[in-house]
N, C-alpha and C positions, 0 to 999 in steps of 0.2 A: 504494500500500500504506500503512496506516494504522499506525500504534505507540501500543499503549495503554502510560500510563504504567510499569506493571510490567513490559510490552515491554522498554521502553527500559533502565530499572534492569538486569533482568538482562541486556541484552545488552552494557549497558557492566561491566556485573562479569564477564562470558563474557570481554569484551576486555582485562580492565583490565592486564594484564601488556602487553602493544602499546599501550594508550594512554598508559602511562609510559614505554614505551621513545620512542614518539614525542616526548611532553611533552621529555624529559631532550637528544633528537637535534636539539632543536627551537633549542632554547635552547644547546646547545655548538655548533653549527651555524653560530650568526648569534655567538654569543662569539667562535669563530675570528676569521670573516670579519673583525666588530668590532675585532678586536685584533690580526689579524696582516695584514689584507688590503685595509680602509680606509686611506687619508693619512690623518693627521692634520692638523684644520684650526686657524686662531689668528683668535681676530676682535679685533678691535680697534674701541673703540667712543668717540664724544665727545659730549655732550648740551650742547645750544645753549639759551638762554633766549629767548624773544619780548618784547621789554618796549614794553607800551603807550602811544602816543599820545597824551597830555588831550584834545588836538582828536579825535582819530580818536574815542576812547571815550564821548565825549557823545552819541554817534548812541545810536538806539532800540531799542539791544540791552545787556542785560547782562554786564560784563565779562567774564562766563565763554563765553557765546556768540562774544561777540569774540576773546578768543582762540582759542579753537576752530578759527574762520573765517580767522582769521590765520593761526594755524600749519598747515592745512591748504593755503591758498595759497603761504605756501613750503615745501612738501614737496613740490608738485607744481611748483615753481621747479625745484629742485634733480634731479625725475625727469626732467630735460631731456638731449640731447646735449651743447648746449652747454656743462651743467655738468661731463658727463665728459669731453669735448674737452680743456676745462680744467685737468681731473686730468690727463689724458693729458701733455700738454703740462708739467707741471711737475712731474713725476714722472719722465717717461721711460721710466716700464714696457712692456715689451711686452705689456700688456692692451687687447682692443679695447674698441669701445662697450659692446657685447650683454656680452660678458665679466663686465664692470665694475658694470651692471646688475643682474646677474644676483649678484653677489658683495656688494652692497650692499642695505642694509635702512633707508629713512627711516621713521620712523615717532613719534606723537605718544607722551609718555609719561603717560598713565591721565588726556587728555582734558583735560591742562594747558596753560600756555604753553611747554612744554618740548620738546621735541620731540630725538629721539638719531638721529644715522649710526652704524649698525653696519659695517664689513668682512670679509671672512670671507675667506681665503685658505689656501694649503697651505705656506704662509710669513710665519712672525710678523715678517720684515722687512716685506714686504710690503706687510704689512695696516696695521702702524703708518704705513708712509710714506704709504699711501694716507687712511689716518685722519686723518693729521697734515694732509696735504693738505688735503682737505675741511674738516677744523677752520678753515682757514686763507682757504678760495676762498667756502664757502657762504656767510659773512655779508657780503664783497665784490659776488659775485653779485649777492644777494639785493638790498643798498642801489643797482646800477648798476640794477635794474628798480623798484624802490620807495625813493626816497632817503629819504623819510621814517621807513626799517625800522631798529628798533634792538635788537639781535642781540648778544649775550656767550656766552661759555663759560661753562654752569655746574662741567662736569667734563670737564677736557681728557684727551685719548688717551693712556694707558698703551702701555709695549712690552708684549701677551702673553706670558708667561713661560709658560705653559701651554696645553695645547692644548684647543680649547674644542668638538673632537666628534671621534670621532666620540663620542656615550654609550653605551659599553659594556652599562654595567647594563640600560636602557632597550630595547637593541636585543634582548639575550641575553632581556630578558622578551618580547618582539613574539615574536622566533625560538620561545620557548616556545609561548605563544599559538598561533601559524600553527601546529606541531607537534600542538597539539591538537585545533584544529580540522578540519586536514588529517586525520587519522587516527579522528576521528570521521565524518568523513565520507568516507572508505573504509568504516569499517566499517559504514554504516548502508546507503551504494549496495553493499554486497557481499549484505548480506541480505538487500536488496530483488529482487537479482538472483541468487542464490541459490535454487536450487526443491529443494536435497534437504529432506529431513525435518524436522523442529525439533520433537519433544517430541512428546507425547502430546494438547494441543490443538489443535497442527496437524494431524495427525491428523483429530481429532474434528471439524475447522470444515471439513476435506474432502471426508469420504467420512462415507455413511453406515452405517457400519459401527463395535461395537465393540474397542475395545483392551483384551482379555482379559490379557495379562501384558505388564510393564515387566521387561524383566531388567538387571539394573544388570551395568556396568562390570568386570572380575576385574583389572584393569591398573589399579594405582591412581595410577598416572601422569595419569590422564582426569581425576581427583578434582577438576581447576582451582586457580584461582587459591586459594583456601582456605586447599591444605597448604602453598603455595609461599611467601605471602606473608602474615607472625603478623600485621598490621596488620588484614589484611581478615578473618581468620575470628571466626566469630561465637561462637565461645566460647572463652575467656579460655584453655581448657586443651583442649591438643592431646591425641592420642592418645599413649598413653603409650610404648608399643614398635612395634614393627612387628609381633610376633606376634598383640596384639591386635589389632592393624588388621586384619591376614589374618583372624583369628577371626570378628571380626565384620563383616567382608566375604563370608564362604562362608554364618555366619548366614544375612545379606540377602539371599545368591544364593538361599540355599535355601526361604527362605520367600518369594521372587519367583515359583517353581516349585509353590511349594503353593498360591500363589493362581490360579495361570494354572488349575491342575488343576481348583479351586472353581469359579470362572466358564465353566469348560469344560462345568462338569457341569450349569449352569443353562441354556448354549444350544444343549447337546449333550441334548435328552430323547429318550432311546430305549430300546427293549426289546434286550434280547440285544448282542451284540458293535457295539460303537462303531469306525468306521473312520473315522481319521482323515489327512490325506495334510499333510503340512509340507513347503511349497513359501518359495520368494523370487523376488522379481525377477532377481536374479543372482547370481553368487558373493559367498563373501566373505560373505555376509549372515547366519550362524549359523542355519543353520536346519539340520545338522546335532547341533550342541549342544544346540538346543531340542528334535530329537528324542528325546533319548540322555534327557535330564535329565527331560523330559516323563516320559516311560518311566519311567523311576527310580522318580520323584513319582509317577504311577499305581501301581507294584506295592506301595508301601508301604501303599495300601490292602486289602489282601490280594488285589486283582482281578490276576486272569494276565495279561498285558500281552504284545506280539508286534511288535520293532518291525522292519522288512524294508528291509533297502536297495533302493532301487527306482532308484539312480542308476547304472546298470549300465558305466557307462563312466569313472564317477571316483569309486565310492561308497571311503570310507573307513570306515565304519562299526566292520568288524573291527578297525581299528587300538585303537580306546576300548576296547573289552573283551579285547584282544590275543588272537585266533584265527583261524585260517587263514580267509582268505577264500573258498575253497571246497575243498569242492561249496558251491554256496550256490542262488541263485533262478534264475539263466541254467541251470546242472542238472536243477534242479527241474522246470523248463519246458519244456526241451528232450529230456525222459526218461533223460538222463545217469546220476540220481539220483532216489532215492527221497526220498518229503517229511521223514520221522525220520531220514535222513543231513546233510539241510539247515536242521534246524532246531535251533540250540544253545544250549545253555543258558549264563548269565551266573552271575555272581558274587553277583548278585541278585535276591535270593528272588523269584519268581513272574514273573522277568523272561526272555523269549530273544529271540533273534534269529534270520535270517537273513539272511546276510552276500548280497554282489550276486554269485559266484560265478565261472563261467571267463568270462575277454571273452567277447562273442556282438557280431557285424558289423551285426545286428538289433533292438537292444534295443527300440524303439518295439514291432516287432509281435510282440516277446516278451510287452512288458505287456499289449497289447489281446486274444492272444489267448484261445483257447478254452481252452486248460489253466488260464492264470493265471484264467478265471473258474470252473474245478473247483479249484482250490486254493484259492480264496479260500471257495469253500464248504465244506470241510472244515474250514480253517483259523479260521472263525468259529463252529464249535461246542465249539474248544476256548480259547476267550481272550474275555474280556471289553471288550479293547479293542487295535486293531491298527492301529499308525502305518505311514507308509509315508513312508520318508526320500526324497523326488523332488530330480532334478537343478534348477537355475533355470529357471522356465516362460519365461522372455525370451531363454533359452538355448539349452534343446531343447524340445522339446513333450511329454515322456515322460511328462510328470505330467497331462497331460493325458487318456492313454488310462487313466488310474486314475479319473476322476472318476465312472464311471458304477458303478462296485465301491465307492465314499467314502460317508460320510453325512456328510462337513462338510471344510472345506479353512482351517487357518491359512496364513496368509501373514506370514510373518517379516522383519520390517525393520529396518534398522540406524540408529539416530538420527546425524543428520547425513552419512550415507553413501549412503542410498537415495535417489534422486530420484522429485518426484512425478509425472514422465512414464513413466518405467521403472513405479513402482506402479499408474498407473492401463491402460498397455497390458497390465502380469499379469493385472490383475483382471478387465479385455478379454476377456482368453483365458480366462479361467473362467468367466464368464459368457457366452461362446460356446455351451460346452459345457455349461451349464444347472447347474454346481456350487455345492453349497451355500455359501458362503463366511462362514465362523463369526465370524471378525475377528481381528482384527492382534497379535501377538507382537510388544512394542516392545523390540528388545536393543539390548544395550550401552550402557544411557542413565549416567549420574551417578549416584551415588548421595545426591548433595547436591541431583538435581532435585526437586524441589518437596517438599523435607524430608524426605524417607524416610528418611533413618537415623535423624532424631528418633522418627520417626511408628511403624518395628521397635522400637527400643528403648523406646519408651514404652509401646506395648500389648503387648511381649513381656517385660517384665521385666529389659529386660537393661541393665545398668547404664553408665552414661555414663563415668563417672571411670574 
């Protein structure tokens, strides 16, 4: 999977509240350990001189090479056993060879005749006795294999009064660092392996189909990192109450709703009564509320609108408009009830319903059958357009026995809730059945995704401050 750069951008702004908690977990993490859970070590150190030969230095190298070559030859003197047998022996510590090795640092200083023993222990006795030592055996050594070697102290061994690591500051920044990269690379293997939804050009780079409405967010908890954190948002001045946030959050819901209805109307060209059936992969997915709100948005054109719970075994429909759930369509169907018992009228103008009505054990060959297609014929000489609230087609197959009565099928998805196995086995199933399929109802996205509350506000008038 590839990340274009604006990918990446927002997805580390989608993260940024976890990539700082990581950064800060990162870094107290390795502070602790650093400071409550390392020893503390003390090195001790002494710098030896090389002082050259007139005979040796007349050879046909220049005295900087010569030293070089020199002090390199006793470094590797001194990387000997013999030299820490030595130590061993006049010290009396209980440290072994490898120990001692391993605790010690020869090395030349920036390529001079100089050359330093470091020690490093978890005991500043320790380390000076052992410094003091070596101050003391190296340039002995050295002259019993080369008696010509002549060897001084330029800076002899200090006792450590301080402890010389572990480095707090240094380590607390690494532990930051690993914190951040760790957590960036969670979240980047999370979205790579991740298959629900992600926006509207995920979507679009999927299927070919389009995405007729984006319904933002009512929970403004969703809003992200923005309201949570005054560094990251991009304009200087918050919302000022809460009241207007709500305001113009129902705004933006409600003009998400007039748009769906616009583009409904360009891939929806038909003569006489429009049937439309709002389906989802599963629960959960709003595709009741798209019903309701669809509806709404339709009567305010003056056209009669008809929306029908068609989810006969969990439809909640009548709860939104508060009215008895029946007689309702199971009635209807079953001759319980006549069709002007079952059909009720709302709160809004040229808007009704009917509700899903008494349980029925049958509801599948309720919808297929032969009465629901003399109902539907009746029913389309009086309404201009007629939704049909269906159960999840991943769920029951109910919505299925409607497609042949439909002239077009939204399918309702939840950004980052839906996955796109689930959407593409619904679409399976409507396309079994040869239904038209209009294109996607994008709910519950941001209302910060790809600027829309700049983008309402600006072409509607509505004021920022």
């Amino acid at each position: 999977m590839e990340f274009t750069v604006k990918e990446i951008i927002n997805l580390i702004m989608k993260r940024m509240v976890w990539i700082i908690i990581s950064l800060f977990a990162g870094l107290l993490a390795l502070y602790i350990y650093s400071k409550f859970l390392i020893n503390p070590s003390y090195t001790a150190s002494v710098q030896l001189y090389v002082i050259p030969n007139d005979s040796e230095s007349s050879v046909n190298l220049n005295e900087l090479n010569y030293a070089q070559k020199v002090v390199t030859t006793y470094i590797n003197f001194l990387n000997t056993n013999v030299f820490y047998e030595k130590i061993q022996e006049d010290t009396k510590l209980d440290y072994s060879i490898g120990q001692l090795k391993n605790m010690t640092s020869v090395k030349s200083v920036n390529n001079t005749e100089i050359f330093q023993i470091s020690v490093t222990t978890y005991s500043a006795e320790d380390s000076y006795a052992l410094a003091e030592s070596m101050q003391r055996i190296a340039p002995e050594l050295i002259r019993t294999i080369k008696p010509s070697a002549k060897i001084s102290v330029v800076d002899p061994v200090k006792f450590p009064k301080r402890p010389s690591g572990p480095n707090i500051i240094k380590n607390s920044l690494i532990g930051g660092m690993l914190g951040l990269a760790i957590s960036l690379i969670i979240i980047f293997l999370i979205e790579i392996l991740d298959v629900n939804i992600k926006g509207k050009e995920d979507l679009n780079s999927n299927y070919q189909l389009p995405v007729l409405g984006e319904i933002p967010s009512i929970n403004p908890s969703k809003e992200g990192i923005y309201r949570r954190i005054p560094f990251l948002r991009k304009k200087k001045k918050a919302f000022n109450s809460k009241n207007t946030f709500n305001d113009r959050l129902k705004f933006i819901y409600s003009e998400s709703f007039k748009s769906l209805r616009t583009n409904l109307r360009f891939v929806l060209i038909k003569e006489g009564c429009k049937k439309i059936i709002i389906s989802s992969p599963l629960p959960s997915e709003g595709k009741s509320t798209t019903s309701i709100n669809l509806g709404i948005t339709l009567s305010q054109t003056a056209s009669r609108v008809l929306i029908i719970d068609c989810d006969l075994r969990k439809g909640k429909l009548h709860n939104y408009f508060n009215i008895k759930y029946k007689p309702g369509l199971t009635d209807a169907l079953s001759g319980m009830s006549e069709l002007k018992d079952v059909v009720k009228n709302t709160s809004y103008e040229n808007l009704d319903i009917i509700p899903l009505g008494s349980i029925s054990p049958n509801p599948s060959e309720l919808l297929a059958s032969s009465q629901m297609e003399k109902l539907m014929l009746i029913l389309e000489k009086e309404y201009s357009y007629i939704i049909f609230d269906t159960p999840p087609v991943n769920v029951l197959s109910d919505s299925l026995s409607l497609v042949k009565y439909s002239d077009g099928i939204l399918m309702v998805v939840r950004d980052g809730i839906t996955s796109h196995p689930n959407l593409k086995n619904a679409l399976d199933k409507f396309e079994l059945t040869q239904g038209n399929i209009l294109g996607f109802v994008l709910n519950d996205i941001s209302i910060n995704q790809g600027k829309k509350l700049n983008y309402y506000y600006s072409h509607y008038g509505v004021n920022h401050d």
